[in-house]
C-alpha positions in Angstrom: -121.3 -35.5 -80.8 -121.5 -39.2 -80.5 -120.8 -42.5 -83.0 -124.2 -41.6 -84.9 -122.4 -39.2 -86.6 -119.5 -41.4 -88.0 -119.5 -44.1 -90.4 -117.8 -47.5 -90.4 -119.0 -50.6 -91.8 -117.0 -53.8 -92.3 -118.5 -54.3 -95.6 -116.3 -52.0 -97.2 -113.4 -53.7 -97.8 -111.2 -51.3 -100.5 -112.2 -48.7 -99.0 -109.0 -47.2 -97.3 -109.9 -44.0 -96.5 -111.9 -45.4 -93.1 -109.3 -46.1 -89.8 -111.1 -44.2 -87.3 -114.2 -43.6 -86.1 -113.2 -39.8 -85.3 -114.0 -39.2 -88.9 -116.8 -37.7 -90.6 -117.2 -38.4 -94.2 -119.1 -35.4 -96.3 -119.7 -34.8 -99.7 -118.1 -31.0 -100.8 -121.5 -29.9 -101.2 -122.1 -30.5 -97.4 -119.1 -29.5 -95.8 -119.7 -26.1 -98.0 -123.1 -26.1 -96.1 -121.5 -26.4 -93.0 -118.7 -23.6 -93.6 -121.4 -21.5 -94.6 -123.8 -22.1 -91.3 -120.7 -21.8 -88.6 -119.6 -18.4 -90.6 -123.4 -17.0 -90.1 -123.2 -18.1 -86.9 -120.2 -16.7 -85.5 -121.3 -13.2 -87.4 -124.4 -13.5 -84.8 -122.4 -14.3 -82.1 -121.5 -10.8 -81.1 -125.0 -9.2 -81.5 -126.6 -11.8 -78.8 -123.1 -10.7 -76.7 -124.7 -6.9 -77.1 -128.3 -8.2 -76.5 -126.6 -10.0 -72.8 -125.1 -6.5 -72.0 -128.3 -4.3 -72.7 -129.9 -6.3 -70.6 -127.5 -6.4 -67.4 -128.1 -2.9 -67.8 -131.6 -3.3 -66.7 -130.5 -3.8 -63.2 -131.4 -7.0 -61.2 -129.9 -10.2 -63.3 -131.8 -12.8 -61.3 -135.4 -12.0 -62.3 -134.0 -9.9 -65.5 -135.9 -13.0 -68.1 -134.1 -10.7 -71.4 -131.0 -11.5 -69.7 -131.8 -15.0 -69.4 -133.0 -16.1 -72.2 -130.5 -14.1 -74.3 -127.8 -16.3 -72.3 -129.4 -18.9 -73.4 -129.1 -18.1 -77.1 -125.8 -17.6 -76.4 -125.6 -21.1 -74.7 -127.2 -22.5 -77.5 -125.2 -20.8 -80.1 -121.8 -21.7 -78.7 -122.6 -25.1 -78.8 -123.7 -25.5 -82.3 -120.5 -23.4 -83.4 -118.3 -25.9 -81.0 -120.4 -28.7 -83.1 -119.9 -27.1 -86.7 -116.1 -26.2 -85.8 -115.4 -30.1 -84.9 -117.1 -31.2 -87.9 -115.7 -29.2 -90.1 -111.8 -30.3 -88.7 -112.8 -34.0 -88.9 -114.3 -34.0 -92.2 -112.9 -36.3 -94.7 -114.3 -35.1 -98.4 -115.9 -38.2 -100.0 -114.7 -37.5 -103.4 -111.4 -37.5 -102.3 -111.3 -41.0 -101.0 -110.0 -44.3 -102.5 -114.1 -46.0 -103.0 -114.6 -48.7 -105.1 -116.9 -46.7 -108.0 -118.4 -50.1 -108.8 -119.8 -50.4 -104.7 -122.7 -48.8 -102.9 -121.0 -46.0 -100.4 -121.8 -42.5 -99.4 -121.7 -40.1 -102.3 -122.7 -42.9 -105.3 -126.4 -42.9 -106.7 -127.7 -45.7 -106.8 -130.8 -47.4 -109.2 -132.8 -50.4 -107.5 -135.7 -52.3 -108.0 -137.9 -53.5 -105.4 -139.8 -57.1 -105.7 -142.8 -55.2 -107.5 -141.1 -53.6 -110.2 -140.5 -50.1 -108.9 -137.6 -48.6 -109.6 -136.2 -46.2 -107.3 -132.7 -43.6 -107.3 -131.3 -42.6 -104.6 -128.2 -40.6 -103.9 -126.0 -41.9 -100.7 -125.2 -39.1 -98.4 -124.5 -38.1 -94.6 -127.3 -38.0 -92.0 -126.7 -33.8 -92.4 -126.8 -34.2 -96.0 -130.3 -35.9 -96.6 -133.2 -35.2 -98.1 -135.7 -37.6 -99.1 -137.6 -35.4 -101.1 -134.9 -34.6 -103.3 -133.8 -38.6 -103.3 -131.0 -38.0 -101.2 -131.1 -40.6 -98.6 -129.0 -40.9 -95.4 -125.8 -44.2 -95.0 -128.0 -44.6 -92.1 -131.2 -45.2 -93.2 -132.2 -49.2 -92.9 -131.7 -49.5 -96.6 -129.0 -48.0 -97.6 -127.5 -49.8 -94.4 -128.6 -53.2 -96.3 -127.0 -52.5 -99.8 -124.1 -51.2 -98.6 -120.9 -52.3 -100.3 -123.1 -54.2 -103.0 -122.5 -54.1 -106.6 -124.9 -53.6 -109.4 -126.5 -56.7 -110.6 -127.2 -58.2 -107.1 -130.6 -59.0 -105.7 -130.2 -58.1 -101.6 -132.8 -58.7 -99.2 -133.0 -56.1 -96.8 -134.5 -55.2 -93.7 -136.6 -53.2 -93.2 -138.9 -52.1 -90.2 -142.2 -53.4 -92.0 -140.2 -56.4 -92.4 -137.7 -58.1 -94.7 -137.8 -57.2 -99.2 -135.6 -57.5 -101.7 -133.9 -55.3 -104.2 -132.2 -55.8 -107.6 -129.4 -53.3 -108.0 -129.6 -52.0 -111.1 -126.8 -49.4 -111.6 -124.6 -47.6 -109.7 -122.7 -44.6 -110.3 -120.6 -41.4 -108.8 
């Protein structure tokens, strides 16, 4: 688990809550997510362990490719619980922290503007969290990164990797 799954930016000044870097920041919604994928994970856990020991039983473990590649499932499994379990112990819930309501930070929705008169909303969530479709975009996408710990009413030019635009905040709110 590296840095790309914390948060920290300098702009946020009044925002308390954020001293070290070993913390994740999730909305309830997504550390309920979470909960809910490391508990189906760990019910699978012991039915690959039974898949592993049907297939030692087949005899010879170096050419034995059930044996194998259930191990590897297990491997893969382990990790991703080990991943969930850390998560889930470092996570900070969003609507429990001292944020400014009136600044642009994970868990506010945001209304901007761009220069041509489109107006766009977009909720502010966790890489794990996001999903464009549904306007829930990630702290760490390039514009979000640009309006962060802006207030409504600002005009912010951002960039972006087609180049440089600017957005008029319009409202924001929790």
């Amino acid at each position: 688990m590296g840095s790309k799954d914390c948060f920290y930016d300098k702009k946020l000044s009044g925002f308390t809550g954020v001293k070290k870097m070993s913390e994740i920041y999730l909305t309830r919604d997504g550390r309920e997510k979470l909960i809910k994928e490391l508990e189906e994970l760990q019910k699978r856990k012991p039915l690959i362990q039974d898949e592993i020991a049907r297939a030692r039983e087949h005899g010879d473990l170096r050419e034995n490719a059930e044996y194998h590649a259930a191990k590897e499932t297990l491997s893969s499994l382990m990790r991703r619980i080990m991943e969930l379990d850390l998560k889930i112990s470092r996570a900070k819930l969003i609507e429990e922290q001292n944020i400014d309501p009136n600044k642009i930070f994970i868990g506010v929705t945001m209304t901007i503007q761009d220069e041509s008169g489109e107006v766009y909303e977009y909720t502010i969530v966790v890489l794990e969290e996001a999903d464009p479709a549904a306007s829930r975009i990630s702290v760490q996408y390039p514009l979000v990164q640009g309006l962060l710990g802006r207030k409504a009413g600002e005009t912010v030019e951002v960039e972006l990797p087609a180049g440089k635009k600017k957005f008029k905040i319009l409202k924001i709110f929790r």
